[in-house]
PDB file as gemmi writes it, atoms N, CA and C in Angstrom:
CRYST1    1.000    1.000    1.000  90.00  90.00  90.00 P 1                      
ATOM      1  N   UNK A   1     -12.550  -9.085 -14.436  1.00  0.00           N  
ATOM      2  CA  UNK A   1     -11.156  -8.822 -14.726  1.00  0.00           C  
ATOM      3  C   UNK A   1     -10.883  -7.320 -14.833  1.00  0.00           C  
ATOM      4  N   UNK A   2     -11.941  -6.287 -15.222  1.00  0.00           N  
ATOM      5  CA  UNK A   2     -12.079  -5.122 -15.646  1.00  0.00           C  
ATOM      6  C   UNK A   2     -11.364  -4.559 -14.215  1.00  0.00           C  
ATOM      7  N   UNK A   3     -12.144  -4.901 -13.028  1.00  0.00           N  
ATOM      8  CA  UNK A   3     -12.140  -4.464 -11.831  1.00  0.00           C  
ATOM      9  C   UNK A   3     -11.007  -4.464 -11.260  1.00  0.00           C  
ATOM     10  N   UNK A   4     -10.074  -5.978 -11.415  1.00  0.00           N  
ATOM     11  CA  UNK A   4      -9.074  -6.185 -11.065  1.00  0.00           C  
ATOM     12  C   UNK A   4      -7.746  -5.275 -11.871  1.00  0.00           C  
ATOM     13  N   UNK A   5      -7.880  -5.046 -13.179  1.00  0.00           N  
ATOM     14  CA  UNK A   5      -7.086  -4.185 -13.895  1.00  0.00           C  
ATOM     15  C   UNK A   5      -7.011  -2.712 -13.256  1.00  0.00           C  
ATOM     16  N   UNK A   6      -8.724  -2.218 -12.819  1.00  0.00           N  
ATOM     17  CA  UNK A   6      -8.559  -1.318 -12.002  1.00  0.00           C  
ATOM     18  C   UNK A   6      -7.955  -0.812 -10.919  1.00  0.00           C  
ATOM     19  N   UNK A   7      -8.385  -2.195 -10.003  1.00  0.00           N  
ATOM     20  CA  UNK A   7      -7.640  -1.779  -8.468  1.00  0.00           C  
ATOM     21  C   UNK A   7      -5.805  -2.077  -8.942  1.00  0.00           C  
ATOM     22  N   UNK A   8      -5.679  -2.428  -9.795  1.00  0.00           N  
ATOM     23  CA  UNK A   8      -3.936  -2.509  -9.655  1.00  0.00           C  
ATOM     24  C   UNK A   8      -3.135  -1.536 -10.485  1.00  0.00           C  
ATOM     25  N   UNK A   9      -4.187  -0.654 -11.462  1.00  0.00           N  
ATOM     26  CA  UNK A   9      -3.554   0.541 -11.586  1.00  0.00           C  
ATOM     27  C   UNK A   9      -3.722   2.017 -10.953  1.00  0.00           C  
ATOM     28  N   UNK A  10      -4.950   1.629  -9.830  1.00  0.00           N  
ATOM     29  CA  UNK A  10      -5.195   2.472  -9.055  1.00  0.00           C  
ATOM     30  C   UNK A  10      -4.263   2.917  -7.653  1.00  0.00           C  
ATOM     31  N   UNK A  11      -3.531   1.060  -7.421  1.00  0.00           N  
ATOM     32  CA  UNK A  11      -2.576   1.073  -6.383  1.00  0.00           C  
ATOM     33  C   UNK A  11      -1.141   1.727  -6.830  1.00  0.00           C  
ATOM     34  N   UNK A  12      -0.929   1.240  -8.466  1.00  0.00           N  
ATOM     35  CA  UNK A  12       0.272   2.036  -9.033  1.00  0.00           C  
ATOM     36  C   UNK A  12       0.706   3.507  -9.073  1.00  0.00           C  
ATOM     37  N   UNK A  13      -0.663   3.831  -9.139  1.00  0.00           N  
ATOM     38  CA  UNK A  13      -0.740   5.341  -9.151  1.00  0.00           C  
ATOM     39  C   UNK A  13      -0.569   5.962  -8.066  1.00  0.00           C  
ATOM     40  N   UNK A  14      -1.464   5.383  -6.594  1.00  0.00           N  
ATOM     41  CA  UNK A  14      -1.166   5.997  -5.736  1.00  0.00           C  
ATOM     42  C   UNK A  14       0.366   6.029  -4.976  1.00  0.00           C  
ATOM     43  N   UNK A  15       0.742   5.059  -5.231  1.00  0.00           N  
ATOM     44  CA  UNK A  15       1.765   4.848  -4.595  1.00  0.00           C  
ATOM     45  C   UNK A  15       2.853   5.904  -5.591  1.00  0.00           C  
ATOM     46  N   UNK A  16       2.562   5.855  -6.852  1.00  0.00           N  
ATOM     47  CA  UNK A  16       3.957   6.460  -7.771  1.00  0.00           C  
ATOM     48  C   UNK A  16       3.411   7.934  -7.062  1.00  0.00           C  
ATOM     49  N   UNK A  17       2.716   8.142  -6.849  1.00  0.00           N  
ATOM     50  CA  UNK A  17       2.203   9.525  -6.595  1.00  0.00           C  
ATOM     51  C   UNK A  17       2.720   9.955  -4.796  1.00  0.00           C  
ATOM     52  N   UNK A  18       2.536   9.033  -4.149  1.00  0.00           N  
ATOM     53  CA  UNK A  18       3.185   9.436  -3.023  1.00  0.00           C  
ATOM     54  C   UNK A  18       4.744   9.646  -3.144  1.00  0.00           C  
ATOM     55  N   UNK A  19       5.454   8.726  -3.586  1.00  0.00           N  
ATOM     56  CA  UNK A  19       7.043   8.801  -3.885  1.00  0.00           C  
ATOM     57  C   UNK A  19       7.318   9.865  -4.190  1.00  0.00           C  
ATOM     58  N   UNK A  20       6.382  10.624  -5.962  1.00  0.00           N  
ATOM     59  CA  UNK A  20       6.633  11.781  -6.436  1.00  0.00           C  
ATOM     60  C   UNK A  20       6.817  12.922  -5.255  1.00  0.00           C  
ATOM     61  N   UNK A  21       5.792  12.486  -4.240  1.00  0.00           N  
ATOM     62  CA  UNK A  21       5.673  14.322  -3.409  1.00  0.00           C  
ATOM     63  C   UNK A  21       6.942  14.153  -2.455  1.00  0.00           C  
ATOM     64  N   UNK A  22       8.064  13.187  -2.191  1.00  0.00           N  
ATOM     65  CA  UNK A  22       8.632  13.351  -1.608  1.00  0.00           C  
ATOM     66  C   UNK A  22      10.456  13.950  -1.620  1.00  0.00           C  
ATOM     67  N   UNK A  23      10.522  15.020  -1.057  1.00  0.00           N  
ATOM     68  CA  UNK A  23      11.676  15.237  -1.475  1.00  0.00           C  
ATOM     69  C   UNK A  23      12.964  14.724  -1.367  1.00  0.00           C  
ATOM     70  N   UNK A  24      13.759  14.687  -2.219  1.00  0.00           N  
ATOM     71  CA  UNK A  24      14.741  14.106  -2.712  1.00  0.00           C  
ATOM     72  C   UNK A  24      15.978  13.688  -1.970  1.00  0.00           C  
ATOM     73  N   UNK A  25      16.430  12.940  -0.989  1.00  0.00           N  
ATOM     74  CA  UNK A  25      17.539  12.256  -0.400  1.00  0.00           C  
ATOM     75  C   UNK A  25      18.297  11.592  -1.331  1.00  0.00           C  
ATOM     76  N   UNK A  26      19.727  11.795  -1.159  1.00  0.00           N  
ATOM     77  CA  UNK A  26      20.955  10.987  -2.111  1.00  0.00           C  
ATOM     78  C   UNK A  26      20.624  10.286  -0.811  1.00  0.00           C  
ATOM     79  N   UNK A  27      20.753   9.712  -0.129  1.00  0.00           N  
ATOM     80  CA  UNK A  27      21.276   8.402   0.824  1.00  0.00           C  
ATOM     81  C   UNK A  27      20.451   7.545   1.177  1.00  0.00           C  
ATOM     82  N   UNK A  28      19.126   8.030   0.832  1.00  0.00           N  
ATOM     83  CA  UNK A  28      18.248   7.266   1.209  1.00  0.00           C  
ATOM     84  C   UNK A  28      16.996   6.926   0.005  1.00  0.00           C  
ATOM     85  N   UNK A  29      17.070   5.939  -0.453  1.00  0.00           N  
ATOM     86  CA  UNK A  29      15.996   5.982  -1.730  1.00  0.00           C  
ATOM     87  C   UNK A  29      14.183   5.293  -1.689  1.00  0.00           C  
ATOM     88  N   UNK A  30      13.498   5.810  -2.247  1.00  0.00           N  
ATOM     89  CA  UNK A  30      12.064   5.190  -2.445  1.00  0.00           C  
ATOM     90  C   UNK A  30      12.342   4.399  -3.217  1.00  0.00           C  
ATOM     91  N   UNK A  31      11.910   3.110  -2.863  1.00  0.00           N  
ATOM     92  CA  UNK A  31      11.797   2.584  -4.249  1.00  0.00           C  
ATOM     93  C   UNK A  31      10.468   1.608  -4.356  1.00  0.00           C  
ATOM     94  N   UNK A  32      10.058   1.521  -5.060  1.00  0.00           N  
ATOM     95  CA  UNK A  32       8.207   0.795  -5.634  1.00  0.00           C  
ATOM     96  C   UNK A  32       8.274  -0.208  -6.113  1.00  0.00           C  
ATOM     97  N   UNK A  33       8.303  -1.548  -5.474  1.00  0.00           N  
ATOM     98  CA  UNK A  33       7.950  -2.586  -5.829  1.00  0.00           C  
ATOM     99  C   UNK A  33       6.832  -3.152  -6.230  1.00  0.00           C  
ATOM    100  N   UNK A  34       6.836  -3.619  -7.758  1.00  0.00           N  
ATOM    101  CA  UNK A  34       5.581  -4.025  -8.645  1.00  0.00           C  
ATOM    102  C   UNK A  34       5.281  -4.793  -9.052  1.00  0.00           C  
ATOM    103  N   UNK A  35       4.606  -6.442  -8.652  1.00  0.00           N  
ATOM    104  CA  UNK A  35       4.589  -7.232  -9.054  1.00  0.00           C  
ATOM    105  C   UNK A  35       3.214  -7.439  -9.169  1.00  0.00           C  
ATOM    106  N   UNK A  36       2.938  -7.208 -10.510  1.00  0.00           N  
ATOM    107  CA  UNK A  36       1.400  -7.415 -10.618  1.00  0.00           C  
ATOM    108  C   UNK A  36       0.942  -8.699 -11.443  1.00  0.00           C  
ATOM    109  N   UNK A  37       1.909  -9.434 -11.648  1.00  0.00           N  
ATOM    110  CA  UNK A  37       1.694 -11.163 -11.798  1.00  0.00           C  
ATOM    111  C   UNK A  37       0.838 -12.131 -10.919  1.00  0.00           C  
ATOM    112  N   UNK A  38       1.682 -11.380  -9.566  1.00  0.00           N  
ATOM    113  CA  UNK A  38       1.148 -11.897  -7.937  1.00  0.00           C  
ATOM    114  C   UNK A  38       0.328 -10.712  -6.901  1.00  0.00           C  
ATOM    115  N   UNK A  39       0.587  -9.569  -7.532  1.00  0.00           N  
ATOM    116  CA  UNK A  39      -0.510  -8.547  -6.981  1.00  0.00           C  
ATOM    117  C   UNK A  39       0.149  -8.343  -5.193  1.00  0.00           C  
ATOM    118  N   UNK A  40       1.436  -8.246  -5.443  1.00  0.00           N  
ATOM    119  CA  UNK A  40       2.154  -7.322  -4.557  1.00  0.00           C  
ATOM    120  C   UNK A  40       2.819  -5.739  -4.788  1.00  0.00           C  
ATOM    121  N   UNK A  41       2.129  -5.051  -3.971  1.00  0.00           N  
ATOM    122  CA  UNK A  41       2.661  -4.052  -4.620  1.00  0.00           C  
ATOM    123  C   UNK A  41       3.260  -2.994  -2.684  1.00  0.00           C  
ATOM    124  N   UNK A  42       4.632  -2.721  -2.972  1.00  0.00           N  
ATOM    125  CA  UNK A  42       5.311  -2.439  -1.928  1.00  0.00           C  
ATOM    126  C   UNK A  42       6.216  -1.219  -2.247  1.00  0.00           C  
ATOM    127  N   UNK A  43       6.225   0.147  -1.252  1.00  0.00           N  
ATOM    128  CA  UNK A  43       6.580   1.100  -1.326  1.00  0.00           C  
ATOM    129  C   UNK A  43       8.058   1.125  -0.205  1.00  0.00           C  
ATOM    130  N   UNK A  44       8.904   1.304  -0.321  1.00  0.00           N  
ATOM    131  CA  UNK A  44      10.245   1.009   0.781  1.00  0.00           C  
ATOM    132  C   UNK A  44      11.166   2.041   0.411  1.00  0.00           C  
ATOM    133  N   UNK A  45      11.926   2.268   1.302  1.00  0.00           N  
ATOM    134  CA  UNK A  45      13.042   3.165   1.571  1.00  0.00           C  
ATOM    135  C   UNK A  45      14.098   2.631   2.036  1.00  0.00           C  
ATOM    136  N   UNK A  46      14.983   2.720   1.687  1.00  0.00           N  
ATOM    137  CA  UNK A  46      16.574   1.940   1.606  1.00  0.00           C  
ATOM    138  C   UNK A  46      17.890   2.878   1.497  1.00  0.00           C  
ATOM    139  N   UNK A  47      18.278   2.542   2.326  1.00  0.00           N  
ATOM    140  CA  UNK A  47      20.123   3.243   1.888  1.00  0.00           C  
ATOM    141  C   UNK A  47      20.596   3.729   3.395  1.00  0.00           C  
ATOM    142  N   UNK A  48      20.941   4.441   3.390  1.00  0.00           N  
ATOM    143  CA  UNK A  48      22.070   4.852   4.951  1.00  0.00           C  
ATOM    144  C   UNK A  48      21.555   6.283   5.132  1.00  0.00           C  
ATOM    145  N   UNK A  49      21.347   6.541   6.553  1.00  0.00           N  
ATOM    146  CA  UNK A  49      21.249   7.937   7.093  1.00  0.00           C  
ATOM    147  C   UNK A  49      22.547   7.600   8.250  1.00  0.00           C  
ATOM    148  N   UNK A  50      23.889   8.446   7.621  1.00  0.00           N  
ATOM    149  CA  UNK A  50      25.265   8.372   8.524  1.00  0.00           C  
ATOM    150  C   UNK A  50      25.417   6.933   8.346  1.00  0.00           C  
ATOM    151  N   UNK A  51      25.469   6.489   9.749  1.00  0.00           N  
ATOM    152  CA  UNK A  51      26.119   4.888   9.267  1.00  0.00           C  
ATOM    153  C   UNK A  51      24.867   3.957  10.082  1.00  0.00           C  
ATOM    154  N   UNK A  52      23.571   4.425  10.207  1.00  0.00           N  
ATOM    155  CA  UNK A  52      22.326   4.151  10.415  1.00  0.00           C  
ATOM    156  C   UNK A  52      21.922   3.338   9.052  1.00  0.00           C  
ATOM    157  N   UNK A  53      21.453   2.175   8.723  1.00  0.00           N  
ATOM    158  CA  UNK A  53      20.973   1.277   7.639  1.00  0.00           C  
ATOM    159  C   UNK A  53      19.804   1.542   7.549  1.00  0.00           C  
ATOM    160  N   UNK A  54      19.219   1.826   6.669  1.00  0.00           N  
ATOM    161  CA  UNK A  54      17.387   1.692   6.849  1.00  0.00           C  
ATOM    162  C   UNK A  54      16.891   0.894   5.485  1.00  0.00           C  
ATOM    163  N   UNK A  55      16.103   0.379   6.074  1.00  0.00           N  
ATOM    164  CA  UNK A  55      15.478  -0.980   5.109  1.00  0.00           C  
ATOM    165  C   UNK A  55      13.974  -0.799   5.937  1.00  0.00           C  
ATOM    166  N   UNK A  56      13.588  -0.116   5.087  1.00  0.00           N  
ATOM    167  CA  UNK A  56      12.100  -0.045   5.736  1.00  0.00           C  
ATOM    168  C   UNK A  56      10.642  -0.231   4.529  1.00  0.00           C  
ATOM    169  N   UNK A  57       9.608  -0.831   5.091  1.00  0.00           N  
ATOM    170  CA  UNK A  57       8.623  -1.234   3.923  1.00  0.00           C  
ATOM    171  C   UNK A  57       7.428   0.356   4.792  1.00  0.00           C  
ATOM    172  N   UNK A  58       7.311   1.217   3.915  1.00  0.00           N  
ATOM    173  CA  UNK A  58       6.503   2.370   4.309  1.00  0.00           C  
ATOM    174  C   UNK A  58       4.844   1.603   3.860  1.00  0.00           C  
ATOM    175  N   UNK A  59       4.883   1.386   2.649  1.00  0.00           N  
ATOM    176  CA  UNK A  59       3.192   0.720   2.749  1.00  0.00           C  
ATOM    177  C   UNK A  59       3.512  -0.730   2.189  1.00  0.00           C  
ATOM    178  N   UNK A  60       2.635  -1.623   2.296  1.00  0.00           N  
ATOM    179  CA  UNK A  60       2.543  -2.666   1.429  1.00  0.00           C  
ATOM    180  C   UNK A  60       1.058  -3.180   1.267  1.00  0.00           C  
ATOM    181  N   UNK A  61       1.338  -3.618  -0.527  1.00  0.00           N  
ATOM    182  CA  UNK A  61      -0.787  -3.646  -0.711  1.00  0.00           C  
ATOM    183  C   UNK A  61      -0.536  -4.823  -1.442  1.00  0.00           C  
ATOM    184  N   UNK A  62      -1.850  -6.269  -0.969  1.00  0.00           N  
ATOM    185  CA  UNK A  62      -1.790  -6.922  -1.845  1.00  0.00           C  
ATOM    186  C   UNK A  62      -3.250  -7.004  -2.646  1.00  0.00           C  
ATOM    187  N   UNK A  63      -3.257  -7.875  -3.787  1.00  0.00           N  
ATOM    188  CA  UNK A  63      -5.203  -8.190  -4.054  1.00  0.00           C  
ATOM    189  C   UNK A  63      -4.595  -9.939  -4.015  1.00  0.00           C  
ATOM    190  N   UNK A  64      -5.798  -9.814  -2.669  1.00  0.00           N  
ATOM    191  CA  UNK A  64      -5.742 -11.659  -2.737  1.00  0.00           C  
ATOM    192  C   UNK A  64      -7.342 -11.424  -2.745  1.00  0.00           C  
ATOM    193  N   UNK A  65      -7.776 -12.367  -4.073  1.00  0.00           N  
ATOM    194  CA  UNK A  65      -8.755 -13.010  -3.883  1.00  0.00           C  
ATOM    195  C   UNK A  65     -10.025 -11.464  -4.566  1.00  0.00           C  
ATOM    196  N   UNK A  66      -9.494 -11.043  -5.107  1.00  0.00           N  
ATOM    197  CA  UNK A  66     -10.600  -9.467  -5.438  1.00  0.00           C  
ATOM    198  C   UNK A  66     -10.458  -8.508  -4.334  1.00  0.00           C  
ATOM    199  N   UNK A  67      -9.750  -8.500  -3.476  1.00  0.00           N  
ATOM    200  CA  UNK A  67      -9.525  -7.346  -2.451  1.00  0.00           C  
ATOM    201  C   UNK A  67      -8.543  -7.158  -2.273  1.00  0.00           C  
ATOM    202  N   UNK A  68      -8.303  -5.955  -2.185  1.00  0.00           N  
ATOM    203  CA  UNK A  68      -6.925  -5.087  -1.729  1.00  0.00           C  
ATOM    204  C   UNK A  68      -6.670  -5.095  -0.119  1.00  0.00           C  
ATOM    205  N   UNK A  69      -6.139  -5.856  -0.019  1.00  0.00           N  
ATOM    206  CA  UNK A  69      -5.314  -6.242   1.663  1.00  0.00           C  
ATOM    207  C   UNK A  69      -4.333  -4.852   2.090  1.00  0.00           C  
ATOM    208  N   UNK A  70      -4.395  -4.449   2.434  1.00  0.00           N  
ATOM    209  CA  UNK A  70      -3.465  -3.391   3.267  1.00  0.00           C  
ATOM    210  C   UNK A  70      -2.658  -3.937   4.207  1.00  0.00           C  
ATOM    211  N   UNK A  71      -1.122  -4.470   4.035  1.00  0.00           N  
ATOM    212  CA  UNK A  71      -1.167  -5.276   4.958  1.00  0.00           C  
ATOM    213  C   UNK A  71       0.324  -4.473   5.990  1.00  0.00           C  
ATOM    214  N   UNK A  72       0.671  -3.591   5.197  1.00  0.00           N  
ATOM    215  CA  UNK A  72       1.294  -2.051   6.045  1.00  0.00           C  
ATOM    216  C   UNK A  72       0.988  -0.558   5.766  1.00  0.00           C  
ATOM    217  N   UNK A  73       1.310  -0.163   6.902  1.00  0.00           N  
ATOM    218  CA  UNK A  73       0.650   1.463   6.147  1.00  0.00           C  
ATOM    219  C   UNK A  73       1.788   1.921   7.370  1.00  0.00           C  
ATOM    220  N   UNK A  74       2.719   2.910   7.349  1.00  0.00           N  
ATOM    221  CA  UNK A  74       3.592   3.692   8.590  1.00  0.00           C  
ATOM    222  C   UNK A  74       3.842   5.034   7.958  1.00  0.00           C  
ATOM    223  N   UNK A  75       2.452   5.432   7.436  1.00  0.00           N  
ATOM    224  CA  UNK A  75       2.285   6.798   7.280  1.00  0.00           C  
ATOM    225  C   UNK A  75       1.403   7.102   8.218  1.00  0.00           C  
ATOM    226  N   UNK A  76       1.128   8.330   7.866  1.00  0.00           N  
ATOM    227  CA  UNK A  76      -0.356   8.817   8.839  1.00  0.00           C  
ATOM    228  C   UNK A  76      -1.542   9.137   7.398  1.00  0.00           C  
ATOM    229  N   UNK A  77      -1.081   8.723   6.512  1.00  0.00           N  
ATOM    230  CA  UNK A  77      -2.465   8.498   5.407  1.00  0.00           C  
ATOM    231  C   UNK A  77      -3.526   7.653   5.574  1.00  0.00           C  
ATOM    232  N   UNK A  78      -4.739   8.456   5.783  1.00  0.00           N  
ATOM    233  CA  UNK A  78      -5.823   7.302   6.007  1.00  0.00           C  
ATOM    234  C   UNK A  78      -5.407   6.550   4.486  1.00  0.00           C  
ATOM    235  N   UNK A  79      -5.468   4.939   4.312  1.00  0.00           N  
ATOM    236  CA  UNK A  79      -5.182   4.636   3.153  1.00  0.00           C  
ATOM    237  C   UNK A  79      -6.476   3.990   2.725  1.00  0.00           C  
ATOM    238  N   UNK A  80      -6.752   3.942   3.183  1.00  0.00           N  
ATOM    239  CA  UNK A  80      -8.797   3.315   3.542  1.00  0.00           C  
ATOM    240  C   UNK A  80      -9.908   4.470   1.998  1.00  0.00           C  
ATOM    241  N   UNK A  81      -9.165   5.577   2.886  1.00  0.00           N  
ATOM    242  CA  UNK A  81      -9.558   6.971   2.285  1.00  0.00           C  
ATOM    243  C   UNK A  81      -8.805   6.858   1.055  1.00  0.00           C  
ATOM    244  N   UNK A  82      -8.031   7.148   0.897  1.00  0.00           N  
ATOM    245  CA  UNK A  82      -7.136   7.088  -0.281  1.00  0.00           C  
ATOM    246  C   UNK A  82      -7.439   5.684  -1.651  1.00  0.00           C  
ATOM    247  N   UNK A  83      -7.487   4.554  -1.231  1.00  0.00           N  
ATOM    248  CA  UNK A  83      -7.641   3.823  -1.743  1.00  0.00           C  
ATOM    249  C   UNK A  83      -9.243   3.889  -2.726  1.00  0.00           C  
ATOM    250  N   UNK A  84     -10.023   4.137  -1.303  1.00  0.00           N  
ATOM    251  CA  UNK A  84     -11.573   4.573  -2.056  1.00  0.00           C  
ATOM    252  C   UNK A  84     -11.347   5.783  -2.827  1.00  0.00           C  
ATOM    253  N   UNK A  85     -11.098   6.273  -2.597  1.00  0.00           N  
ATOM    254  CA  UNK A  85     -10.880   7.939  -3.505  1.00  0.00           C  
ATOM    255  C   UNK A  85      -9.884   7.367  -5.404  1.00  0.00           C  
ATOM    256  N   UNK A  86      -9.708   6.509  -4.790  1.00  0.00           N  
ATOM    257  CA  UNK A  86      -9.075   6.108  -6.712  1.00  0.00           C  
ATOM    258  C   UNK A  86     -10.363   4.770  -7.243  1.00  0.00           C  
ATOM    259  N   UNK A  87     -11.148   4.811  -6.270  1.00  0.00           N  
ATOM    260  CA  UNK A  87     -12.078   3.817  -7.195  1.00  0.00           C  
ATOM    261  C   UNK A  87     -11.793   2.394  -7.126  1.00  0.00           C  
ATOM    262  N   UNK A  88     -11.488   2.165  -5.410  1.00  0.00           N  
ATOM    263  CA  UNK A  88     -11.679   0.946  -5.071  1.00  0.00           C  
ATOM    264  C   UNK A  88     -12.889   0.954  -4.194  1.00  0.00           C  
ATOM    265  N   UNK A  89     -13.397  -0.009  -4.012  1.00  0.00           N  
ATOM    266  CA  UNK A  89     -15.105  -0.003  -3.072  1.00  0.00           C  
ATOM    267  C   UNK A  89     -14.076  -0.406  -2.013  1.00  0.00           C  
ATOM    268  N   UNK A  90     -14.919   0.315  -0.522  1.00  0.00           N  
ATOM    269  CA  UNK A  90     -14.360   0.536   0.339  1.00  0.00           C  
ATOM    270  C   UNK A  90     -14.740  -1.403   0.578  1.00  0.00           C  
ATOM    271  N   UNK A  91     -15.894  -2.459   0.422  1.00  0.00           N  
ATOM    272  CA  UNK A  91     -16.184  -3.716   0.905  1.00  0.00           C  
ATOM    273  C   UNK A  91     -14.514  -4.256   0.462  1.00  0.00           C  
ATOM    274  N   UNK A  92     -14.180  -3.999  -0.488  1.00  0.00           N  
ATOM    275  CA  UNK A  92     -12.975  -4.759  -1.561  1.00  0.00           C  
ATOM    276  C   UNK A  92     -11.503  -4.116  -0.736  1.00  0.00           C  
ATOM    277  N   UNK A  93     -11.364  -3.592   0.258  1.00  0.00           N  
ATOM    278  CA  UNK A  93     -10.271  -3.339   1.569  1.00  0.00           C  
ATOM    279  C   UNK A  93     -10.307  -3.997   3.003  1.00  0.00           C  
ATOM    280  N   UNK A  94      -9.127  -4.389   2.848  1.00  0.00           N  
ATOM    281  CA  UNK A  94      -9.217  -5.844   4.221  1.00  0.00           C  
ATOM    282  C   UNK A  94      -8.239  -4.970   4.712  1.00  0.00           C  
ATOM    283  N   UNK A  95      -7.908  -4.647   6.083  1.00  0.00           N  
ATOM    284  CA  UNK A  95      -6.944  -4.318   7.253  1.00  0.00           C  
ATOM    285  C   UNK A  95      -6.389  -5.336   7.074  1.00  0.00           C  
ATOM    286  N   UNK A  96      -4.881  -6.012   6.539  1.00  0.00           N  
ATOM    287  CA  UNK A  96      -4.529  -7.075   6.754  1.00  0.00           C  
ATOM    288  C   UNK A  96      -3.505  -7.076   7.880  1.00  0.00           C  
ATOM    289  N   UNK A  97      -3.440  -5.677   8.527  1.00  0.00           N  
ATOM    290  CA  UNK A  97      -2.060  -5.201   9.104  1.00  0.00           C  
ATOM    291  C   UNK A  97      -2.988  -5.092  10.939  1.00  0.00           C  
ATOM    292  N   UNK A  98      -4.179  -5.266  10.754  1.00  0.00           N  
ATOM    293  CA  UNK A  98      -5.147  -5.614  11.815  1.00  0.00           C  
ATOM    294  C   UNK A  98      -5.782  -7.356  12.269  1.00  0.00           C  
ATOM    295  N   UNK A  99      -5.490  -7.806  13.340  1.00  0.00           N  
ATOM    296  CA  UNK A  99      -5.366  -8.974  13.400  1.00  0.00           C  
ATOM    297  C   UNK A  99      -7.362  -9.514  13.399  1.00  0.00           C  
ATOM    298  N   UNK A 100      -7.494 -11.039  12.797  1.00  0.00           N  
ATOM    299  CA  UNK A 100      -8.950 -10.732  12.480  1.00  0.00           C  
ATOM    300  C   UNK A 100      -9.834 -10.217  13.527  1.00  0.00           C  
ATOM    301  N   UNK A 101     -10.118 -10.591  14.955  1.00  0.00           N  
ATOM    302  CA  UNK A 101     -10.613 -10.154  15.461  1.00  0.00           C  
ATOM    303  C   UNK A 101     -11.082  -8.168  15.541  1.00  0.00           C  
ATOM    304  N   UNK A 102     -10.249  -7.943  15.430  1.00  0.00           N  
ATOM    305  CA  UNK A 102      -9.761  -6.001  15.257  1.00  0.00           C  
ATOM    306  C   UNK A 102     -10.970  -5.906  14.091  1.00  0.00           C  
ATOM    307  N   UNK A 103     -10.207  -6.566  12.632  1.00  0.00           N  
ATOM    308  CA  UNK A 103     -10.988  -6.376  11.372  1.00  0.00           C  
ATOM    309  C   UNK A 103     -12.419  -6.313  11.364  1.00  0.00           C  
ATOM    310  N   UNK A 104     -13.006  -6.852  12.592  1.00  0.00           N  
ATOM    311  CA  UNK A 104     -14.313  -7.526  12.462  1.00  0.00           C  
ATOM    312  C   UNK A 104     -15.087  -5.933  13.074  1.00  0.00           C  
ATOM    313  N   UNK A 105     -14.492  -4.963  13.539  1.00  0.00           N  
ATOM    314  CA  UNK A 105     -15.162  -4.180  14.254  1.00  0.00           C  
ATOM    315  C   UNK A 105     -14.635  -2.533  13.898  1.00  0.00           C  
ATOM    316  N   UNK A 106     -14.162  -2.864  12.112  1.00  0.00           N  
ATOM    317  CA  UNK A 106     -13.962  -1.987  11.435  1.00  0.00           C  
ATOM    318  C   UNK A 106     -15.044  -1.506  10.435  1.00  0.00           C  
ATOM    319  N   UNK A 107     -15.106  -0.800   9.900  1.00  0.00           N  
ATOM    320  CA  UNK A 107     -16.208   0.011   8.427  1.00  0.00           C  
ATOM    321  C   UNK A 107     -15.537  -0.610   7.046  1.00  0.00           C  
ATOM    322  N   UNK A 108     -14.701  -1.299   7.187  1.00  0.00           N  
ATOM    323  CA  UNK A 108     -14.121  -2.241   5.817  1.00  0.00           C  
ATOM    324  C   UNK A 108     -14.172  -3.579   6.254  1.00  0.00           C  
ATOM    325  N   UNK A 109     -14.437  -4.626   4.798  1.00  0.00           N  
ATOM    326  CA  UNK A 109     -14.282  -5.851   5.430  1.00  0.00           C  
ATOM    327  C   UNK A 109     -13.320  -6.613   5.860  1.00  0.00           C  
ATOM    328  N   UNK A 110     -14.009  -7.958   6.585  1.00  0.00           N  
ATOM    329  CA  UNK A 110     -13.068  -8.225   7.631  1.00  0.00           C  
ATOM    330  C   UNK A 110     -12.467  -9.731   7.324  1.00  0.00           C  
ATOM    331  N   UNK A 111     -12.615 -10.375   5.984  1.00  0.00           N  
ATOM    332  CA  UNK A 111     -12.047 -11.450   5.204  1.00  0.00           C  
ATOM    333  C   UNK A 111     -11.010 -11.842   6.009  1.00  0.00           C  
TER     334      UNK A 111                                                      
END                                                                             
């Protein structure tokens, strides 16, 4: 359980920490979705650029099962890297955003 407390304040952090470095738009907002009941945790941007709508999910992380699923990433952050760097084991990261075959012929596992 220790572990699991870990990886889900490790995902909180990173993510509150990416939002922080970004500078500030009135029209367009970050906002961090946190549901750590169900161990979704989703980073998105919302609001209007002109009369352009944007509803976009920038990362999304789940833990199914003791692993942290990556199941978007539309940054250019290795999140692989990132994720291990807060003290998740790189075995406990699934590409979920990689279809299984792909997963199987990655350096993380392929669940």
């Amino acid at each position: 359980m220790e572990k699991l407390e870990h990886y889900r304040q490790s995902i909180q952090d990173l993510l509150t920490r990416y939002i922080a470095e970004l500078p500030t738009k009135a029209e367009v907002e970050s906002q961090l979705l946190i549901d750590t009941q169900r161990d979704h945790y989703q980073w998105m941007r919302v609001g209007w650029k002109g009369s352009q709508r944007i509803y976009h999910v920038v990362i999304h992380l789940d833990i199914k099962d003791g692993k942290v699923w990556i199941q978007q990433n539309t940054t250019d952050t290795d999140l692989v890297q990132a994720l291990s760097d807060g003290g998740i084991d790189r075995e406990d990261i699934v590409l979920g955003l990689q279809p299984a075959y792909k997963r199987e012929l990655t350096l993380v596992t392929s669940d």
